[in-house]
Every structure is written in C-alpha cells, then in structure tokens.
C-alpha positions as CSV (number, residue, x, y, z in Angstrom):
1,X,32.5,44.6,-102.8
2,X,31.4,44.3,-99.2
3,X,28.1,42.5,-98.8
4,X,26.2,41.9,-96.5
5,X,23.5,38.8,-95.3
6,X,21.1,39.9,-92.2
7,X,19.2,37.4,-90.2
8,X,15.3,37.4,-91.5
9,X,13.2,38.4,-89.0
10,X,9.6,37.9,-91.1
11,X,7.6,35.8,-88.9
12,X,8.1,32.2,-89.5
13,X,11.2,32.9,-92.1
14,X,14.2,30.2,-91.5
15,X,16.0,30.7,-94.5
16,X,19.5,32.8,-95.1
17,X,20.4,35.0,-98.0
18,X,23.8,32.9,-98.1
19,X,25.1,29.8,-97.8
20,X,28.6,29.4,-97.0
21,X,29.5,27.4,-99.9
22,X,28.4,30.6,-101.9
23,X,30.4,32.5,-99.7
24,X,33.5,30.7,-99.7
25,X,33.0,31.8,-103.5
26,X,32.6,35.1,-103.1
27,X,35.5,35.7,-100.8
28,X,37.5,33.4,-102.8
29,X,37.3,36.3,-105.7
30,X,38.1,39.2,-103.3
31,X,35.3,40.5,-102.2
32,X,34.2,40.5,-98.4
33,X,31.1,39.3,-96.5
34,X,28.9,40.4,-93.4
35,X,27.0,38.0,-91.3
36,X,24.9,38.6,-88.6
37,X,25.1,36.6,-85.6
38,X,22.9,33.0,-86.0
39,X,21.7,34.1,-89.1
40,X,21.9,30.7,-90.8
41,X,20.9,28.7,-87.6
42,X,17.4,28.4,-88.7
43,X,18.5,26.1,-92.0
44,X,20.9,24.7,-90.0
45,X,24.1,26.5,-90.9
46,X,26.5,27.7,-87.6
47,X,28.4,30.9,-87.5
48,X,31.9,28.9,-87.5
49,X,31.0,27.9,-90.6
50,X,30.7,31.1,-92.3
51,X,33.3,32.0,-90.9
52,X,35.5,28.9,-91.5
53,X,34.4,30.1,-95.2
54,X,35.9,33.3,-94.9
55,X,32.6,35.5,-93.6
56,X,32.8,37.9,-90.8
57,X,30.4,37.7,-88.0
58,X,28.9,40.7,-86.8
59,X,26.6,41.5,-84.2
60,X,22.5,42.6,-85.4
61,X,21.7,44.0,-88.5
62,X,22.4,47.4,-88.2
63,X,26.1,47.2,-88.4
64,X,25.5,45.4,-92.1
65,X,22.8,48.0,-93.1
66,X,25.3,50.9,-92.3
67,X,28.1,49.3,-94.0
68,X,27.7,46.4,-96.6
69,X,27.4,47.6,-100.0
70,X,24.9,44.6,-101.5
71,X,22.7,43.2,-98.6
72,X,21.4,40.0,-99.6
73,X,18.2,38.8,-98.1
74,X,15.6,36.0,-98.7
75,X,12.2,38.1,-98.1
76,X,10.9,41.4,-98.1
77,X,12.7,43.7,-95.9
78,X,10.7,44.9,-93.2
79,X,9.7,48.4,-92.3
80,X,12.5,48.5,-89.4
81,X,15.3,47.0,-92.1
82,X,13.4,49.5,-94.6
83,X,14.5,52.3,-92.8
84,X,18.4,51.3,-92.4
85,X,18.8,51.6,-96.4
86,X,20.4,53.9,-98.0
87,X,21.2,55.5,-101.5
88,X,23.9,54.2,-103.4
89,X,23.1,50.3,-101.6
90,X,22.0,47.2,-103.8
91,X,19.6,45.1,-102.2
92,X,18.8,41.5,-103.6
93,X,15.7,40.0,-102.6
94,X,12.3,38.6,-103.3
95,X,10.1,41.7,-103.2
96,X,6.8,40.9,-104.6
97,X,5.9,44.5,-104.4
98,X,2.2,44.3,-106.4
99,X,0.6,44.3,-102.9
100,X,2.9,45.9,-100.8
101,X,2.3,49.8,-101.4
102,X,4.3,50.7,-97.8
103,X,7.2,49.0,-99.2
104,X,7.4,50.1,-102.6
105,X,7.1,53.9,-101.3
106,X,10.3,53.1,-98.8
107,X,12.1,51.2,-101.4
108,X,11.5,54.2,-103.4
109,X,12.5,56.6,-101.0
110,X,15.7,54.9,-99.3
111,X,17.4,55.4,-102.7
112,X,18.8,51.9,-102.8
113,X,18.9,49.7,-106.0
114,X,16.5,47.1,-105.1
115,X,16.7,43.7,-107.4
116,X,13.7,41.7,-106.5
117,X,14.6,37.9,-107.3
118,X,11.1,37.3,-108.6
119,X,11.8,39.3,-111.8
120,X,15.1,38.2,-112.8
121,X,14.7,37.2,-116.6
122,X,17.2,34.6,-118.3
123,X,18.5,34.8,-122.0
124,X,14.9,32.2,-122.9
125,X,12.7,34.5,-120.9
126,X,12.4,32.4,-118.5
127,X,12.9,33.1,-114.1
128,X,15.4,31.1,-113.0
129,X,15.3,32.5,-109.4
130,X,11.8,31.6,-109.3
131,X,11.5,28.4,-110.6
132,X,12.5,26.7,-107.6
133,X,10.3,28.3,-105.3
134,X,7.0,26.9,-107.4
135,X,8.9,23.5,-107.6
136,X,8.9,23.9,-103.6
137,X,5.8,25.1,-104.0
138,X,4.2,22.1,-106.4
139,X,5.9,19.1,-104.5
140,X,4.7,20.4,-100.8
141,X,1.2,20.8,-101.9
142,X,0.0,17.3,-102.2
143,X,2.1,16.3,-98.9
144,X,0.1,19.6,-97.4
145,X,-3.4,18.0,-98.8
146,X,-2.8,14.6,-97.8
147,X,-2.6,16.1,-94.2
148,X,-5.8,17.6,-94.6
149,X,-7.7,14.8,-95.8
150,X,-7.0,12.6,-93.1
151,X,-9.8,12.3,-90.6
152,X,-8.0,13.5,-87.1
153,X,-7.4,16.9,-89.5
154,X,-10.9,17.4,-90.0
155,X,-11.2,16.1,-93.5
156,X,-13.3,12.7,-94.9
157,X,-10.6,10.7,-94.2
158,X,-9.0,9.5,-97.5
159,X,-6.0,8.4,-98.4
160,X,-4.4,9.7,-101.3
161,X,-3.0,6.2,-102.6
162,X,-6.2,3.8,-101.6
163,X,-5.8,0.5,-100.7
164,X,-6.5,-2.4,-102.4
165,X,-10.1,-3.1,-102.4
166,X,-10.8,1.1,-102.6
167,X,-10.0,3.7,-105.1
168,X,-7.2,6.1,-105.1
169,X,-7.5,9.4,-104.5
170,X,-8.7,12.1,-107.2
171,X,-6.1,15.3,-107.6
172,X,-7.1,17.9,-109.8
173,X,-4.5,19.7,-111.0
174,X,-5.9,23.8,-112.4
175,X,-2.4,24.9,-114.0
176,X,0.4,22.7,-115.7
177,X,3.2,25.0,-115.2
178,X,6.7,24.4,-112.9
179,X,4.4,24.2,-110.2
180,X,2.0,22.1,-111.3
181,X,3.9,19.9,-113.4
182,X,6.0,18.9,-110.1
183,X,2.7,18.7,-107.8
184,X,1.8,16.1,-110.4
185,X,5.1,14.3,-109.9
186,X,4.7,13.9,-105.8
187,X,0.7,12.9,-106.3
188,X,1.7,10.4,-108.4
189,X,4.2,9.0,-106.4
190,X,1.4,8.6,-103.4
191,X,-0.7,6.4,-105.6
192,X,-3.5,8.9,-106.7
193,X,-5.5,9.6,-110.0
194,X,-4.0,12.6,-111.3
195,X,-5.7,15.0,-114.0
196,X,-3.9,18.3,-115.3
197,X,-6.1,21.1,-116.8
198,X,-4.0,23.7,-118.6
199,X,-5.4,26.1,-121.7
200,X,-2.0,25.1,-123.4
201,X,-2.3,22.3,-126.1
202,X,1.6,22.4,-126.0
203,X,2.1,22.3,-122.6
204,X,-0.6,19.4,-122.3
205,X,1.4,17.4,-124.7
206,X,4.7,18.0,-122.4
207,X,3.2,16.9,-119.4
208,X,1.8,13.8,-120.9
209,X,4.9,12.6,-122.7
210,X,6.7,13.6,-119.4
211,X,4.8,11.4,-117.2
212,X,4.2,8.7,-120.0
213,X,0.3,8.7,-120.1
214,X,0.0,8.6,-116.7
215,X,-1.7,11.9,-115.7
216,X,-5.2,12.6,-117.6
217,X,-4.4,16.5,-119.4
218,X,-7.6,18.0,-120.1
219,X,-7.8,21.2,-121.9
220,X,-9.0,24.4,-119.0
221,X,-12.2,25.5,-120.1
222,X,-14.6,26.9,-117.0
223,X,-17.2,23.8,-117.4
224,X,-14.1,21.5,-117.5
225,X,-13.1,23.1,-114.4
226,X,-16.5,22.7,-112.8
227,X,-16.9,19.0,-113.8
228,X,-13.3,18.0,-112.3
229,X,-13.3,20.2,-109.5
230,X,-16.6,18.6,-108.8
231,X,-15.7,14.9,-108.6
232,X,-12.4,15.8,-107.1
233,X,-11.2,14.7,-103.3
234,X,-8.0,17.3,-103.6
235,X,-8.0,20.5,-106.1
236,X,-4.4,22.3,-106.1
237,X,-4.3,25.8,-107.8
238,X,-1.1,26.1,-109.7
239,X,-2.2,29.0,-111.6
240,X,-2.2,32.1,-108.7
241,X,-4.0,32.6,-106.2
242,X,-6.3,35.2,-107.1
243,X,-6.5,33.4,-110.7
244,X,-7.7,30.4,-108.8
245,X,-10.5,31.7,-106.6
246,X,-11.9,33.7,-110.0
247,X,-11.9,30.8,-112.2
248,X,-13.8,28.6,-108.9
249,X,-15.7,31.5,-108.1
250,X,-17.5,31.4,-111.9
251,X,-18.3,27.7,-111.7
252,X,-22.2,27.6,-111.3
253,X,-23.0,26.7,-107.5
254,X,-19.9,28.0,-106.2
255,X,-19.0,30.6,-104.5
256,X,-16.1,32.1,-102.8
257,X,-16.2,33.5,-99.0
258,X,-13.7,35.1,-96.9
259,X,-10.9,33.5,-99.1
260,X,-12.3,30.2,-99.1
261,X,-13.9,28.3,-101.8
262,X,-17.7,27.2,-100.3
263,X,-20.6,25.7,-102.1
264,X,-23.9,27.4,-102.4
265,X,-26.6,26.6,-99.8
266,X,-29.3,26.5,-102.4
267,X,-27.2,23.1,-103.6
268,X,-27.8,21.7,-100.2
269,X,-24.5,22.7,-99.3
270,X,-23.1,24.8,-96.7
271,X,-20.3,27.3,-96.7
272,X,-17.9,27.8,-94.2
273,X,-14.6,29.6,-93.2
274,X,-11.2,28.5,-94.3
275,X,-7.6,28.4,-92.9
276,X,-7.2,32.4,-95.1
277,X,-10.2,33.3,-92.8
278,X,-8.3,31.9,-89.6
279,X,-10.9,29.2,-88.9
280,X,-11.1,25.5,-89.9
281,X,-13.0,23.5,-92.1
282,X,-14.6,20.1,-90.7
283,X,-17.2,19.2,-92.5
284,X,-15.4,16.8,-95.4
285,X,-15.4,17.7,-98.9
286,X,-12.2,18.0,-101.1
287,X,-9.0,19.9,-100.1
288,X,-8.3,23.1,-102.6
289,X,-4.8,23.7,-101.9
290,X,-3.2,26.8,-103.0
291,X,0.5,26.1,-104.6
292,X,1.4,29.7,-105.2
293,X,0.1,32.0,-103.5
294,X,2.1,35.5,-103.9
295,X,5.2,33.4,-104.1
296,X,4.6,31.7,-100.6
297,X,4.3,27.7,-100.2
298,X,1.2,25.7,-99.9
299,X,1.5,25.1,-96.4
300,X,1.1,29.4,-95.9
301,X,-2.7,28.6,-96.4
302,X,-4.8,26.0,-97.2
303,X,-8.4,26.7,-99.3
304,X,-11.3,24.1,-98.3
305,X,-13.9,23.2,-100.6
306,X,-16.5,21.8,-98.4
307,X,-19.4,19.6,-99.3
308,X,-21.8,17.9,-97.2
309,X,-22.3,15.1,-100.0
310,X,-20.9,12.2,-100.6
311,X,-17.6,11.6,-102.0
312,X,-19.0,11.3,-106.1
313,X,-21.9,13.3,-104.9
C-alpha cells in the first residue's frame, strides 16, 4: 500500500501523522510512504530522518492527495485537503464530526473511507486511540490552572502546593475518568488538596485505592457539585465540555455566559467574559479549566469562575 502523511496545516497543529520509527515499520513490511516536505519539523522530526527510515519526500500535499492510497493525518482535514480526496482513498484521522456539518457533507461526498481515530473500539470496549489524548488532556490541565492562578495572570495569586504556614490549594475534580484520574495524579504531585466527584461507586473505589487515600472521592450529585465547586480555588471538568457548563449552569447562583462560568450578581457577584469569549478574567475567583473539550487540550481554552469574595467566601 502507498500511504501517505501531509503536513497539518490547522492553525496552531505541530503534530505529524507519522513518526519515523512507525515508518521504518511500515516500509520494513513492503509497503511505501509519502512525506511532505517539513511535515514533522513542528515535533521535531527532520525530513532526513524519514527518509533515512525509508520515506519519500515529496513536495506539498497535493502530490500525496493524488496518489497515496491511506493518507494519515492528526486532525480534521481541512476544506482545501477536503477537496483533494477521492473515492476508493482511506483516510485515518481524528474527525470529531458531531459539530462539523461542512465536513461530514465533504467526507461524505469525496467518497473516501474515512476512519476517525476517536471511534476506534478495542476487543474491552474501550478507545485506545483516545485514551492518550485525555491523559494529555488530564496532566496539562492543572499545569494550565496553576498558570492562571498566579497573580501576574490575572488570578488571586495562589499557589497550588502552599507553603508552610498557608494551605494548599483546593482542585476539584467533576469526572474520574482517564482524564480526570491523571489530572488528579499531576495536582497531587504540586502539593494540592485534591477531591474527585464521579456518579460511579466503582470508579470512586478505583481512584481511591489508586492514589492510596490520598484524593477525597465524593459521589457527583448537583448539590455536591455546588458545595465543592464553591469552596474550590481550581475546578477541572473532565466530564465534556458541554456536560460541564450544564451540570455548573444548574447550581443555584450560577450561571453560565458567553462560554464562561460567572456568578449571579444578585449574590454580590459579578460576571464577566472568559478566555471561549476572547476576553480575560481579572477579578480572582477559582480557575474552571476545561480538560476535554471536543477532544482538544486544556490549554485550547480556559473557563473562569469569578468571584469577588474571599477565597472560603
């Protein structure tokens, strides 16, 4: 088979389809590979070494649209790469096509046999191609909220660990999944209070014989969610984004706006826009970080829930 690996072009995207460790595989059981020119420069992988691993280099994408049997990507294809498929290709990719109408129609129409990495099922039911995108996911979001609650990024300026002489931080955890389950493992490791609400008794009992007592598991119910979320200095949503926002948007006194989690005025709070509403929060309060948010990292956007009280307020 002749396949094919196309430099990403999504904005901010430095991954490759292929390393060439993988290719050096492939080649190694007869089949032959297409890479475009730098593709791999962005994680740090040259062109002499894919082709040292037996890769050919070619010149832009369109010459490995037109002829590569298998194009393997990392993201989406975009509308221009959208139109170079063709019937009879197999593309292999993270799709996350739920929101994307424009690309499900061109998928549709192109012909192509389109394998999006997201859905790929093991023998257990489980994704094995996903999983380590939410442990990505889980570990970068406290590193991502521990940025935001220092004082020169606009938050109350708290570290996560304390000091002796002050308390450590307090990181709820809504979710106790792969990505919650590793956000858990990195809060720890900075030093902070850690407490994991899950509506799974058995997955409650996992994560506390895994981290030996050392993470509080409380059952998800909405008023559990309100009272941690409350007391919290960093809330990280390893459920979903749109599942996150709902289950904050029902807790009395809070509301959602423009993608941001606010407090209601009557409270003696304000409400104001967050990093999904291209602004930036200032005024204190704890750090809602999103850990999956339609399969992108914590550090795509960050949710602040603001309050103008005091820390235990």
């Amino acid at each position: 088979m002749l396949v094919g690996v196309p430099k990403e072009i999504k904005d901010n995207e430095f991954r490759v389809g292929m390393t060439p460790a993988t290719i050096a595989e492939l080649t190694h059981h007869g089949h032959s590979v297409l890479v475009e020119t730098s593709a791999g420069l962005g994680s740090g992988l040259t062109d002499d070494e894919y082709h040292a691993a037996g890769a050919a280099i070619v010149n832009g994408a369109a010459e490995i649209f037109a002829r590569a049997e298998m194009i393997v990507k990392v993201k989406e294809p975009q509308a221009n790469e959208r139109r170079m498929m063709r019937s009879g290709q197999t593309l292999f990719t993270y799709l996350h096509l739920a929101p994307d109408r424009p690309q499900t129609e061109d998928l549709i129409a192109s012909g192509a046999v389109c394998i999006a990495y997201e859905t790929v099922t093991s023998s257990t039911g489980g994704l094995p191609l996903l999983a380590p995108m939410s442990e990505v996911a889980g570990r970068l979001a406290p590193q991502v909220g521990a940025h935001a609650l220092e004082k020169a990024s606009g938050g109350r300026g708290i570290l996560l660990g304390g000091v002796p002489g002050a308390p450590a931080a307090d990181v709820v955890i809504i979710g106790g999944g792969v990505s919650g389950a590793n956000a858990a493992t990195i809060a720890l490791g900075m030093g902070a209070h850690v407490t994991i609400l899950d509506r799974s008794i058995e997955v409650l009992r996992r994560l506390a014989a895994q981290f030996d007592g050392r993470v509080e598991t409380i059952f998800s119910t909405r008023a559990a969610i309100a009272e941690f979320v409350r007391r919290a200095d960093m809330v990280i949503g390893a459920v979903g984004q749109e599942k996150l926002l709902d289950w904050l948007e029902r807790i009395d006194g809070l509301r959602v706006v423009n993608g941001c989690v606010a407090v209601d005025p009557e409270t003696g709070m304000t409400s104001v826009p967050g990093l999904f509403a291209g602004g930036d929060c200032v005024n204190g309060g704890a750090e809602v970080v999103n850990a999956v948010a339609e399969g992108k990292l914590a550090a795509a956007g960050i949710d602040r829930f603001v309050r103008a009280q005091g820390r235990r307020g």
